[in-house]
N, C-alpha and C positions, 0 to 999 in steps of 0.2 A: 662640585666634588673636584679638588683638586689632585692632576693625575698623577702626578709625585708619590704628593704621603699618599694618596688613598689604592695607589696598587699594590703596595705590600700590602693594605689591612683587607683589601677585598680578596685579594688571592690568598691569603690564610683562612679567609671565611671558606671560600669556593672548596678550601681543601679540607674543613672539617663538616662542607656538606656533601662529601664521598666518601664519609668513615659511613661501615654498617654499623656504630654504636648511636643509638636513638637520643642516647643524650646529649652527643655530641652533636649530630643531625638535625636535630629540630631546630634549639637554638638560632641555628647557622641558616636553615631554610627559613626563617623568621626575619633575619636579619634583612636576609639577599631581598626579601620580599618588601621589605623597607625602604631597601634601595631604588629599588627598580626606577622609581620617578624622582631618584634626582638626580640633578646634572649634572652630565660626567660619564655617571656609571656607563654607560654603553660604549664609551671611547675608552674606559679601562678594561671592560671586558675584551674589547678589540685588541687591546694593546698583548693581553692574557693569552688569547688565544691564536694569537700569530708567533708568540714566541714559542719555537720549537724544543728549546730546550726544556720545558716547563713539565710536569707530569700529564700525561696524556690523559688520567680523568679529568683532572682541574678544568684541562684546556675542555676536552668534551662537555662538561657542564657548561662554561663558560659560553662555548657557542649554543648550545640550547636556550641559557638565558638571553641571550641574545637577541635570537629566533624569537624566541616567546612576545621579547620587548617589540620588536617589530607589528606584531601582529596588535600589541593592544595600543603602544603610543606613538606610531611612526604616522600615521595621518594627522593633518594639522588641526582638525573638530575635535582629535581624542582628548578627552579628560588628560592634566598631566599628560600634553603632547612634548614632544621633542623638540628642540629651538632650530629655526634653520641653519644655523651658524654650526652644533653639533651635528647636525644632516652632511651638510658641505663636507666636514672632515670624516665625517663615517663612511662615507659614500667611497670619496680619494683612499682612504685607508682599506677598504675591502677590495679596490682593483689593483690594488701597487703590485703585490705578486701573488702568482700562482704555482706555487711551490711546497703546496700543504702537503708532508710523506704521509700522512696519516688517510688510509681509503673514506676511513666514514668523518672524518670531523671533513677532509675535502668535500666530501658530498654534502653536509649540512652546510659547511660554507657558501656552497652551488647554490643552494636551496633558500638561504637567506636572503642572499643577492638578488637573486629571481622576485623574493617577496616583497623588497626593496623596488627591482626594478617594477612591479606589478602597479605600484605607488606613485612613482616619480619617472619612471622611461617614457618617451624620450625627454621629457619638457625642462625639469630636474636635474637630469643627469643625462644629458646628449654625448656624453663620449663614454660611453659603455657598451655600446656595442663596436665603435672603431678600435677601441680597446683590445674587445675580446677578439674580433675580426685578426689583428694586430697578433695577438697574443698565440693562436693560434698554427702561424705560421713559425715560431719560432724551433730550432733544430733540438732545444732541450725536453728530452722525451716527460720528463714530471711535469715542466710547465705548460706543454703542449696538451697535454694530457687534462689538467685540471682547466685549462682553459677550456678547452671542447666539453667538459664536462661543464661547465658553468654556462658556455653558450647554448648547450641542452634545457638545463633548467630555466634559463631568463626564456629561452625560445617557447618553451611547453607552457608558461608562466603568462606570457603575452598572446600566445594564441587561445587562452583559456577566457582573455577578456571578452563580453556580449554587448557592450553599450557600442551603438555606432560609431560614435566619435571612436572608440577602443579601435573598435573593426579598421575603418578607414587607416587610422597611426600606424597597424601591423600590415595591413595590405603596402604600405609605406615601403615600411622595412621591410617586408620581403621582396617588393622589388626592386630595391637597392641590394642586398646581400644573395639573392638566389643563384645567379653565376657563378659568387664565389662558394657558395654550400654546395652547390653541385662539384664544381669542379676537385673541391676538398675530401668528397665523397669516394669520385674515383680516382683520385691519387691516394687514397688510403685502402682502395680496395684495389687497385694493379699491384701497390708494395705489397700485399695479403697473400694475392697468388700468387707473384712471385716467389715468395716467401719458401709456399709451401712447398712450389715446384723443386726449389732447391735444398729442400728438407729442414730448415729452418724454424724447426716448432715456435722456438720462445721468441724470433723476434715476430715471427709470424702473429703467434698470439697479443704482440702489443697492440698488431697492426691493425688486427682484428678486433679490438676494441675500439681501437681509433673510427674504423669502420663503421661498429654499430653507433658509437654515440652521432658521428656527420649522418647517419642515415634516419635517425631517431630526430634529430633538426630538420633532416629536409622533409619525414615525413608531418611535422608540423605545420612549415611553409608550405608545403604542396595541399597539402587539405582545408589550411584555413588562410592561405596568405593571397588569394585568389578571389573575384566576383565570379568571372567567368572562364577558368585552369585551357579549357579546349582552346581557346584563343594564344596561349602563349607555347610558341615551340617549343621554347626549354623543356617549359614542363613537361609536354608531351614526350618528347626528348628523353627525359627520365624516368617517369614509366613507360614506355615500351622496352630502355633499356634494364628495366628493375629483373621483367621477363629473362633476358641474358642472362643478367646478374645470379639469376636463382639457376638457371643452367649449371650456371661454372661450380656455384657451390654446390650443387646438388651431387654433383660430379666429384667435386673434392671430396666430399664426406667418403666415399669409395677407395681414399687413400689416407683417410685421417682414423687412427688407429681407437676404438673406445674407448681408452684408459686415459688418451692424450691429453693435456691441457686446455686443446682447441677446440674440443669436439663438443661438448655442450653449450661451450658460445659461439660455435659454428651455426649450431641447431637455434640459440636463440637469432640469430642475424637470418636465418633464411625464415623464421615465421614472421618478425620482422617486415621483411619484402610483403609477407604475405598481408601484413594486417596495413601497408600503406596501399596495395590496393585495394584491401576490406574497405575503409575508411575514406579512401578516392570514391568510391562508390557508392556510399552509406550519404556523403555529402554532396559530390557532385554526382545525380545518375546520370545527366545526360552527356555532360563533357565525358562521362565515361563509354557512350557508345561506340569510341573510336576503338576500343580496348574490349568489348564484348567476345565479339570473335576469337581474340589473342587468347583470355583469358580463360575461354571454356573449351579449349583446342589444348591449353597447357594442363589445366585442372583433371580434365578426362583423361587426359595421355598418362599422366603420371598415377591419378587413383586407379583407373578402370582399364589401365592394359599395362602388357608387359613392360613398358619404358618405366615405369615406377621400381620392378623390382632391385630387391639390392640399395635401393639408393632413399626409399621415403621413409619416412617415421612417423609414429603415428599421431603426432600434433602435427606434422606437416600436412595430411593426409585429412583432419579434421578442417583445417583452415582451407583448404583447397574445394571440401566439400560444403564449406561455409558460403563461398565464392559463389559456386554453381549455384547454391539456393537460393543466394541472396540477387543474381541474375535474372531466375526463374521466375522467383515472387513478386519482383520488383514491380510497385505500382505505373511507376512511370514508364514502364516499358509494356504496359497493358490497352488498347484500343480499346475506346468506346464503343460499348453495342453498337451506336450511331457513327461510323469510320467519319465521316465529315467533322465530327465533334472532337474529334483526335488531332491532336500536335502534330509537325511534321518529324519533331525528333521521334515520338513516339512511335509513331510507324515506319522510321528508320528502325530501332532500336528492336522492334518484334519484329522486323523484318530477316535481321541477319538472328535474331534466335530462333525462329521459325527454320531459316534456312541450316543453321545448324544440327538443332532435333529433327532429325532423320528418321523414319522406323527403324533404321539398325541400329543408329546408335543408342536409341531409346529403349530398347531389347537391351544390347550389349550392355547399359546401364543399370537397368533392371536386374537382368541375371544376376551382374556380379555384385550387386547390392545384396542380394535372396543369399544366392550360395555362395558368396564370399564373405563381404561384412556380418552377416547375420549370423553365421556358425558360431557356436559356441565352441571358443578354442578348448586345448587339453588344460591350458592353468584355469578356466573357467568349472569345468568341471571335476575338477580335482579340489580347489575350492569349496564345491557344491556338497563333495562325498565328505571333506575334512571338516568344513566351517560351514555349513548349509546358511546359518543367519548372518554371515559377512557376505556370502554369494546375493544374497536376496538382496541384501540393504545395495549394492554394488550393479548389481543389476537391474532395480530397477531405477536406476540414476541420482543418487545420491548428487555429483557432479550437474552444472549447466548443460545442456545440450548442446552449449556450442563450442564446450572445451575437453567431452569426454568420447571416445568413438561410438561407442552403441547408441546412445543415446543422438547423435549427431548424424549416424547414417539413417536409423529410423526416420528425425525428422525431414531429412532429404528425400528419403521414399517417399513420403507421404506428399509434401510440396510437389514433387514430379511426378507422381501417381494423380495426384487432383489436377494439375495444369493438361498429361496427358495423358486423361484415365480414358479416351477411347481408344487410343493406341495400344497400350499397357494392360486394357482389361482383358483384353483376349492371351496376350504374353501370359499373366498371370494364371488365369486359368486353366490354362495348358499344362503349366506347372503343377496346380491343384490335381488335375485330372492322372498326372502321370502317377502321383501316388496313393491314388485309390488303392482298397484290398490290404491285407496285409504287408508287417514289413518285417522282414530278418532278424532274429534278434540280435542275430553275430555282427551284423555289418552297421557298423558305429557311422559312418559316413551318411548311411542311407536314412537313421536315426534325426541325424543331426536339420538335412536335407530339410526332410519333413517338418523338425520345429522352423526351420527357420522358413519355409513357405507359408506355414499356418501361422508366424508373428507377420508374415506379412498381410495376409488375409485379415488377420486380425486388425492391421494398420488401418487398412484401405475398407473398412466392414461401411463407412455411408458412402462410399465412390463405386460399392460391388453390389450395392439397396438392389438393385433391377437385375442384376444379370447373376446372383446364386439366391436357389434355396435353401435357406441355412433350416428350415423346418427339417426337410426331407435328409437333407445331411447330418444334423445332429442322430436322426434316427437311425439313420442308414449305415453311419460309420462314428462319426465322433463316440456316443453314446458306449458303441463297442470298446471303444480305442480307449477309454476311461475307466473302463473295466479290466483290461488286460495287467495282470498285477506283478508280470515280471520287470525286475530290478534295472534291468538296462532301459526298459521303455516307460521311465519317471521321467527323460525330459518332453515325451508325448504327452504323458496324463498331465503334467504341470501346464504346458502351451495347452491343452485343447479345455480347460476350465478357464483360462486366462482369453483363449479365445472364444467363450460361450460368451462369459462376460464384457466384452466390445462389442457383440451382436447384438446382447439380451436388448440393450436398449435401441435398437436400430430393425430387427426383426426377428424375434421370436414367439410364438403363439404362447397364450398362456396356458392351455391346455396341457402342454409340455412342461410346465412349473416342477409339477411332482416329480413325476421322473427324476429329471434333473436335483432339484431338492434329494433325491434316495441316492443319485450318484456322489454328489459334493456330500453326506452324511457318509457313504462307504469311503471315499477319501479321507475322511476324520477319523477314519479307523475305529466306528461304534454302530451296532447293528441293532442294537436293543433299544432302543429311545424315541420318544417321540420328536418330532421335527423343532419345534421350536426351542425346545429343555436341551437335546440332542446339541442341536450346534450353539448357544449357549454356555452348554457346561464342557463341548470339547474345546469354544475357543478357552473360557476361562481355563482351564489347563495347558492350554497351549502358551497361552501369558506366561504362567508359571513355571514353565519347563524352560521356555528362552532365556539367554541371557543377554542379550546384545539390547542398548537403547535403541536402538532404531527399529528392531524386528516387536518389540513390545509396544513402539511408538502403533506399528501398522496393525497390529492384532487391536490394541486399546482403540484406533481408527473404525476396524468391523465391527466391534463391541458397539461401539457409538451409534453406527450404524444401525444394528441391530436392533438397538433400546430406541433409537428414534424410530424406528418404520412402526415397530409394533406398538410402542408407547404404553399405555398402562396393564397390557396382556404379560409385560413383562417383568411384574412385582414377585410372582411367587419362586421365579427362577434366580434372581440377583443375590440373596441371603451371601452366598460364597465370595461373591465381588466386592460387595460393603463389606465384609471382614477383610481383604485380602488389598484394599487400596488404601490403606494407614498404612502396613508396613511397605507397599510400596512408593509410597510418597515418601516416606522416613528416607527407606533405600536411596531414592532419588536426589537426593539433597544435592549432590554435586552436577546433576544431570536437565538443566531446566526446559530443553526440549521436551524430553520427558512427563517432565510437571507440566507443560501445557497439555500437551497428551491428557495427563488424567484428571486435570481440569476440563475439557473437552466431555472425557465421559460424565464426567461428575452434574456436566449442566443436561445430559441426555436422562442419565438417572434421576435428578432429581425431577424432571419434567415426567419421569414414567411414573415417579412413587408419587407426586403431586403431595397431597396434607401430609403422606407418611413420611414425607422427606424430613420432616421432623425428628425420627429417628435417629438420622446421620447427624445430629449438629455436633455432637461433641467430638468427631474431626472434621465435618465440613467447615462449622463457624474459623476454627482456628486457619485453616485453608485459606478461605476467604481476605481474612485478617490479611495473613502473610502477605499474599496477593497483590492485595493493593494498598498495601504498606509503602509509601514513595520514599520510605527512609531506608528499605531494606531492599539491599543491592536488586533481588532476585524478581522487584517488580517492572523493570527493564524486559524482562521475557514476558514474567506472567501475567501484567495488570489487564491488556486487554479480556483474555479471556476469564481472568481472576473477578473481573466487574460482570461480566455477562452470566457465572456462575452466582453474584451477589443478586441480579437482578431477579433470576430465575427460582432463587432461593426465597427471596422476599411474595415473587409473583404467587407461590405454593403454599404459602406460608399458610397455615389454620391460624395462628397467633403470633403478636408481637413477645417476645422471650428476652428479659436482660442481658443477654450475651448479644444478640441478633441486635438489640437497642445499643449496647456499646460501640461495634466495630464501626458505626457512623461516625465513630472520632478520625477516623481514616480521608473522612471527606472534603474537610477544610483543606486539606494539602492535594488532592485532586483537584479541585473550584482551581486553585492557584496555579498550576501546569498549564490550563487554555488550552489544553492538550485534543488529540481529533478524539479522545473519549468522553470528552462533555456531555456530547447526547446521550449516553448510557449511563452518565452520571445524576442528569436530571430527571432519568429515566425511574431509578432507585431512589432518589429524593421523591418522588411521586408516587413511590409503588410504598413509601414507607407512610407517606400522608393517609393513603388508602386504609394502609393497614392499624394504622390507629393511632390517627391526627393528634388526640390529647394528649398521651405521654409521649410520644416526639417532638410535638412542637414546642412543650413544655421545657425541655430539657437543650431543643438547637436550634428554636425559631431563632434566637437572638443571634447568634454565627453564622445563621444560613445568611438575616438578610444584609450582614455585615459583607458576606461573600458576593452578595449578589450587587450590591454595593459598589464594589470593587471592579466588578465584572462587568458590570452593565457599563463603564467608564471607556471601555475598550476592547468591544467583542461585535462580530459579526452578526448583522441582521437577523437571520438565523438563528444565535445563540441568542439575541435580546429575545427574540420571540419563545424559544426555552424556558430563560427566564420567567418572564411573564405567566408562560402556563403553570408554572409552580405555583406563582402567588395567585390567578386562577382558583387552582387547585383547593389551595388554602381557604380561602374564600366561600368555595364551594361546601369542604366539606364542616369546617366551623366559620358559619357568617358571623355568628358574636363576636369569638375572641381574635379572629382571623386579620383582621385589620387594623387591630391594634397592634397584632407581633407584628404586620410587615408595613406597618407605620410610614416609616422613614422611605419606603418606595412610593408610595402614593402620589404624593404631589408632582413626581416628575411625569407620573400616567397622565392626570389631570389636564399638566402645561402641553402635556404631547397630544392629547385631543383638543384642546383651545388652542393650541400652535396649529392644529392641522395636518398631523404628522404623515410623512409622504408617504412611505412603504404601509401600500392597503394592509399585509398581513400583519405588519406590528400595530396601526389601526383600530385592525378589529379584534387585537388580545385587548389592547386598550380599553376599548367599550363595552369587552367581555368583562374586566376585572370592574369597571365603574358600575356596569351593570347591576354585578355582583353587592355590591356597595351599598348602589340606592335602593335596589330592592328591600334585600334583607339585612340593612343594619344602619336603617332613613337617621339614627339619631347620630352616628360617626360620620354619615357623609354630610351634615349640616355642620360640624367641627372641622370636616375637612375645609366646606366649603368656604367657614369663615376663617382658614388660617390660608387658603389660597389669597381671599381678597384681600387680607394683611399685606403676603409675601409681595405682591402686585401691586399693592396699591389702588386697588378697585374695591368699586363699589360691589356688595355682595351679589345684590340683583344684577348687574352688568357681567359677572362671571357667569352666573346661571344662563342668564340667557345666551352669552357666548356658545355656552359647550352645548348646550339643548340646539342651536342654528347648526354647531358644527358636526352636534350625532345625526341629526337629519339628513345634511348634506353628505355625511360618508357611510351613510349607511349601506350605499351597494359594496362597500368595502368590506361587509360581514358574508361570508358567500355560507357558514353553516347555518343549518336551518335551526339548531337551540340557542346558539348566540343571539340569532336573527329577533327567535321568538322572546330570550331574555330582552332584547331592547327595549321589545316592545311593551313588553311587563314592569320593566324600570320605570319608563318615561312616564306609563298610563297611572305609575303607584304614586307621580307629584299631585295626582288627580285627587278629589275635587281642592280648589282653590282661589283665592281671593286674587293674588298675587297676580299683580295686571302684568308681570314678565313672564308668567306661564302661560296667562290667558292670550299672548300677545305670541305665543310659539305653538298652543292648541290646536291649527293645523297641521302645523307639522307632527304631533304626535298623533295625531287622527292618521294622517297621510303612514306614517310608519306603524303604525297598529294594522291599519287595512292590507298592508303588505304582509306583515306578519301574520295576519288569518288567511289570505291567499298561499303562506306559505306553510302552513300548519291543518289547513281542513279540508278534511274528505266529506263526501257524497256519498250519502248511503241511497245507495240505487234505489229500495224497496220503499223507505218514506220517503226521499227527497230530502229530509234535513243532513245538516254539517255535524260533524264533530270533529273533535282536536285529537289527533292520531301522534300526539306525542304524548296523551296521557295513560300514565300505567298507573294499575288500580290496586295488583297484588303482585308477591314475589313468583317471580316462575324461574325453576332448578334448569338452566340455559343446557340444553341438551345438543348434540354435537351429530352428524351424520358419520357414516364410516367414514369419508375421507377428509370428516374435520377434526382439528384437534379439541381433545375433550378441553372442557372450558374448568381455567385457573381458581387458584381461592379467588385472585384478586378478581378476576371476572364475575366471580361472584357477589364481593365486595363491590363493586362498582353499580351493580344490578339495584341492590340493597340501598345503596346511594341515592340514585334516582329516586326512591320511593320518598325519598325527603325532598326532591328538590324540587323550589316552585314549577320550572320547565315542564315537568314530569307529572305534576300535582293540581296545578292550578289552569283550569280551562280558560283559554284568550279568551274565545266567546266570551264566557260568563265572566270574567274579570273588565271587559270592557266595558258589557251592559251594565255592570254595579259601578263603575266609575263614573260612566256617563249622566246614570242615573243620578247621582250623589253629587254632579257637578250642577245639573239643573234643579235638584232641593237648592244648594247652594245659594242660584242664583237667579231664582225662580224660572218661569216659561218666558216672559220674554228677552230676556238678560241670557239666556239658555239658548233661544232661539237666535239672535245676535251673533251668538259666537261660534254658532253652526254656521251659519251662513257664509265664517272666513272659510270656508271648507271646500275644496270645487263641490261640484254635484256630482259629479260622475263617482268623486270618490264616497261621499251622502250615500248615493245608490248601491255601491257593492255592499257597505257597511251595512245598510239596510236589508239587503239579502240575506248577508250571515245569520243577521241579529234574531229572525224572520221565529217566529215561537215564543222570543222574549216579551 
């Protein structure tokens, strides 16, 4: 592409692919798409997007194209790679200046270069960092600017690499450039205070970018530019100075006005400090012992006493309490039971934290955790009274716990509560104890108090197992306090069900069930109902009154619950919920949390109505469909649970239904993702065989084994074994037709038992499907056998005896006992025969028969004889105990199954003795007796015992 003529015609294009007219747009996006791989383009688009006078979407585009081009042809393997000759000149052209006015095409400029250097730094392009180094010092504030902004991104870019070689190249560069990123750090953060001292907002504010972009580099180099950080002063040097650094600023915010310019990238720069120690720590723990002391003498000070006030905020205040946890928990700083067994840094490092956690301080911690963080402020509860279902969803941590307060100081109690729950257990109690008896209704403080000591109680419910009785307390007082029905003591009645529930499963008697059950019913505000109907139909109205997704998410969550615990008890109560989950799937459309939600209940429901789930198909099928539909956006959320609802649907089924036989067209495009839902894929391929192998197979053997085809070329041990079990499956449940729809897999099972195949469990699917084969359909596996000796080049008899030496030999590779037993029933069915390659492998099929009745016969005590305890004679309706789950259609289809299958039908015993028999007609008594004798005795002997009556 030459760059002449072809920059006007590419920059007209660029500029009719930012019109919103679709006809002009596509065209245009078709074009650029054309271009991408020839050469040229990317040095015109450079030329495009440097030139400032040009329209700032054009250029915007223009550098995205760009970006994009990198990522697919800038390595020299890629398809339509890049020549190195256009590399050279791309390279020189992206560092010549840094003077981009535009904030986001400079940042995607950053970001390309970075993607570039990621590629070719150092080896490629060795003056890109003396450049930027270079570039950095200059006094013009744009280009200084965009420089330190480009040296962020190539820095964050390089320290992201994991290959060793990568490691060692950036451990390189960082100790070449660390002096100077330090020293750049604090001359852009002295000109900052300065700044501010002299009231200087706006140049302050420059400065203070300058600031965080050198401290967002060093905090790179410092984490990953190091083996061993404790060993180099600098660095040390640097953090302990970061400490300072957050003094001063913390202290500035005190005079930096809210509204100011400064003040929210004041606040991002001092969490900043925060997260270069987070991350010092997260990577090096133990270089970071030197800093342990410092860092939980500053974190304390400022969350947990007065030096904080006035001055924290509350992302400062979360990352500070991130600090101490991640101190406390810290593996590396934990002794082994056995102290001999322990490091020496390690019992340095619990040394000075031991020496820190003092019993006061561990109090003064606690306290102010309970009755300070824990209170539910006035916007919390005003919330509560105006939006009750933004409060809930909000409260119970919508946000990470490591970026929201409540959420973050709770998990801090608990961490410091388990490491010193003997210290803190009696603290805590003491607390509990102080608010026994009634509480005021007037005094809101005393209110609050209380919830926030019972969420802690509740925190700590398996560190408190031995030292409360929660028996004697629910009766004594909770039980009361849940009854008390005035308006200001709802955040009591809410905490002390919330705290039944962290106990129930930790201690409470079940005697106490009921009760409890009449108290949580008087909360649902219904006095006339029976228990199970009761909360039922007040949650299902409570569904319906909410309107907020998340609060209908956690009701549709109990509901779940519900319909699972009881399971089929809860058919006659649902009628309202099956009407009422169509219109709110409809509703949902825009909402696909949601939609998982009620796919969730959908697969507990269907599991309680079992055959009646039948009912539902004329919205469940459509569900489903949607679901795991891979063409339709929404199966991105839904498909995992959309399949586990398919599988459930199918497991219940009474009958195969042509809607229910269509949505299998969904599956071919699943097979092809390789995605981690394959298992539950093969899962409903098999639940669909069950349920009625003839018109299935009929209609998608031929795509399945195309799929499997395809699959087996490039899939994990694991999935080939999947695999297999389908065509298994198949096999099993039609031996006629079965082997001819899955044809074209055969031969590679075949080569994979005469090969030897190494992984015993793919093995023993192997000999499981050959099994299947020569048992029940001798006249396809003698086709098979002679189009193996074709494909090979052998002789027919030389493959037989092959694979007969090599099921012998791998037979401890079958470890279930019907595989086992089918072997043994295959090999025995070549019986009786002429065929001097069978009679030439006869003990070995003796040797594996006699295993097979050691592994299939019991001793009946009272006569002494054997019989085969795999055979079932009639159907029995598989009956469930209370705490099993009642058994599936398909469980029952499967029962039904066995009654056909050899395994199940045909007695080893008596299959042996009829062979054995039939092989000595054959080949009279002494010709009979001959070929007994290839046999040890030992194994003659047990044979002889089973046989014992025949």
């Amino acid at each position: 592409m030459d760059l002449n003529s072809a920059s006007t015609v590419v920059l007209q294009v660029l500029t009719q692919a930012t019109s919103q007219d679709t006809a002009v747009l596509k065209p245009a996006e078709e074009q650029l798409k054309q271009w991408e791989t020839q050469p040229g383009f990317y040095s015109v688009l450079l030329n495009i997007f440097t030139n400032h006078s040009l329209d700032v979407n054009v250029r915007w585009l223009a550098v995205l194209y760009f970006k994009n081009g990198i990522d697919r042809y800038w390595r020299r393997v890629a398809p339509h790679a890049l020549s190195e000759e256009e590399k050279t000149t791309l390279r020189a052209g992206l560092i010549t200046n840094f003077n981009e006015p535009v904030n986001q095409i400079a940042t995607q400029i950053s970001v390309l270069i970075a993607k570039v250097a990621r590629v070719d730094c150092p080896r490629q392009w060795p003056e890109l960092i003396p450049t930027l180094v270079e570039s950095v010092k200059v006094q013009d504030d744009l280009q200084q600017h965009r420089a330190l902004l480009t040296f962020y991104h190539v820095t964050k870019t390089l320290a992201s690499k994991r290959l060793a070689a990568d490691r060692k190249l950036f451990y390189d560069l960082t100790s070449s450039i660390y002096s100077f990123a330090c020293s750049l750090w604090n001359h852009h953060t002295d000109t900052f205070l300065q700044q501010i001292c002299t009231g200087d907002e706006a140049a302050a504010a420059n400065s203070l970018e300058r600031t965080l972009l050198s401290l967002k580099v060093l905090r790179k180099l410092t984490v990953h530019g190091f083996v061993e950080p404790h060993w180099n002063a600098e660095v040390m040097g640097f953090l302990h100075a970061v400490f300072e650094r957050l003094k001063q600023f913390l202290q500035c915010s005190r005079s930096i006005r809210p509204e100011s310019i400064c003040r929210d990238r004041l606040e991002k720069t001092i969490i900043l400090f925060t997260k270069v120690l987070l991350d010092f720590l997260d990577q090096h723990p133990f270089s970071f012992t030197a800093l342990i002391q410092r860092s939980l003498e500053f974190s304390v000070s400022y969350v947990f006493t007065e030096a904080g006030e006035g001055v924290v905020f509350e992302q400062f205040i979360v990352q500070c309490m991130n600090l101490i946890k991640m101190i406390v928990k810290n593996y590396a700083y934990k002794p082994s039971k056995n102290i001999e067994d322990s490091s020496v840094e390690t019992l340095e490092a619990h040394k000075i934290k031991t020496a820190f956690f003092t019993y006061p301080t561990l109090m003064e911690i606690c306290r102010r955790l309970v009755t300070h963080y824990f209170l539910l402020t006035k916007e919390e509860l005003t919330m509560w009274e105006e939006d009750p279902e933004s409060f809930t969803v909000e409260e119970t941590g919508g946000d990470s716990w490591k970026y929201s307060l409540r959420p973050c100081t709770e998990v801090l109690f608990i961490d410091i509560f388990h490491e010193y729950n003997q210290t803190l257990t009696p603290v805590l109690l003491e607390m509990v104890q102080s608010l026994q008896g009634s509480t005021n209704m007037e005094d809101t403080n005393a209110i609050l108090i209380k919830d926030a000591v019972y969420n802690a109680v509740g925190l700590a419910a398996y560190e408190l197992f031995d030292s409360v009785d929660f028996d004697q307390w629910f009766k004594n007082q909770l039980l009361a306090e849940l009854q008390v029905s005035h308006d200001r003591y709802k955040p009591i009645r809410r905490r002390v069900i919330w705290l039944i529930g962290q106990w129930i499963s930790v201690k409470f008697k079940s005697d106490l069930r009921p009760v409890l059950y009449e108290a949580i019913r008087n909360l649902l505000q219904d006095r006339d109902l029976v228990y199970l109907e009761s909360m039922f139909t007040l949650l299902f109205q409570l569904l319906q009154e909410v309107t907020q997704c998340d609060t209908k998410m956690h009701v549709l969550h109990v509901l779940s619950c519900v319909i699972e615990r009881v399971n089929m008890q809860i058919r006659p109560y649902v009628g309202c919920l099956v009407q009422y989950l169509p219109l709110l799937w409809k509703q949902s459309e825009e909402h696909n949390m949601l939609r998982c939600a009620i796919l969730t209940t959908l697969i507990h429901l269907v599991q309680g109505l079992g055959a009646d789930s039948k009912n539902l198909y004329p919205f469940l099928l459509p569900v489903i469909q949607l679901s795991t539909d891979v063409s339709q956006p929404p199966h991105v959320y839904l498909l995992e649970d959309g399949l586990e609802l398919w599988l459930v649907t199918l497991e219940n089924s009474p009958c195969l239904t042509p809607e229910l036989l269509r949505i299998f067209q969904n599956m071919s495009a699943l097979l092809e993702l390789s995605s981690e839902n394959l298992k539950n894929c093969f899962k409903i391929i098999n639940a669909y065989i069950f349920l009625s192998s003839s018109e299935f197979l009929q209609m998608y053997a031929a795509d399945l084994c195309r799929s499997f085809c395809e699959l087996l070329k490039d899939i994990t041990t694991e999935g080939q074994v999947q695999v297999l079990k389908v065509v298994e499956n198949v096999l099993k449940v039609n031996p006629v037709l079965g082997p001819q729809m899955f044809q074209p897999l055969l031969p590679s099972v075949f080569r994979g038992i005469i090969d030897g195949e190494r992984y015993p469990v793919v093995m023993s699917t192997y000999l499981g499907i050959m099994g299947r084969v020569l048992l029940q359909n001798a006249r396809f596996f003698s086709l098979l056998l002679s189009q193996m000796a074709c494909e090979l080049g052998q002789e027919l008899d030389q493959i037989l005896g092959n694979m007969i030496e090599m099921w012998v030999d791998r037979m401890d590779n079958i470890t279930q006992p019907e595989r086992r037993k089918l072997s043994a029933l295959a090999l025995l069915s070549l019986l009786p025969s002429l065929n001097s390659v069978i009679q030439d492998k006869f003990c070995g099929i003796i040797n594996i028969s006699v295993e097979g009745l050691h592994d299939v016969m019991t001793e009946d005590s009272e006569t002494g004889t054997y019989k085969d305890c795999m055979l079932m004679s009639h159907f029995e309706e598989p009956k469930a105990t209370e705490d099993e789950e009642p058994p599936t259609e398909q469980d029952k289809r499967k029962k039904m199954l066995a009654l056909k299958d050899p395994v199940h039908t045909v007695s080893l015993q008596q299959f042996i003795y009829e062979k054995l028999k039939a092989q000595q007609e054959l080949l009279g008594e002494q010709g009979f007796h001959a070929l007994m004798e290839t046999v040890d005795t030992e194994i003659v002997a047990q044979l002889q015992e089973f046989l014992q009556g025949f």
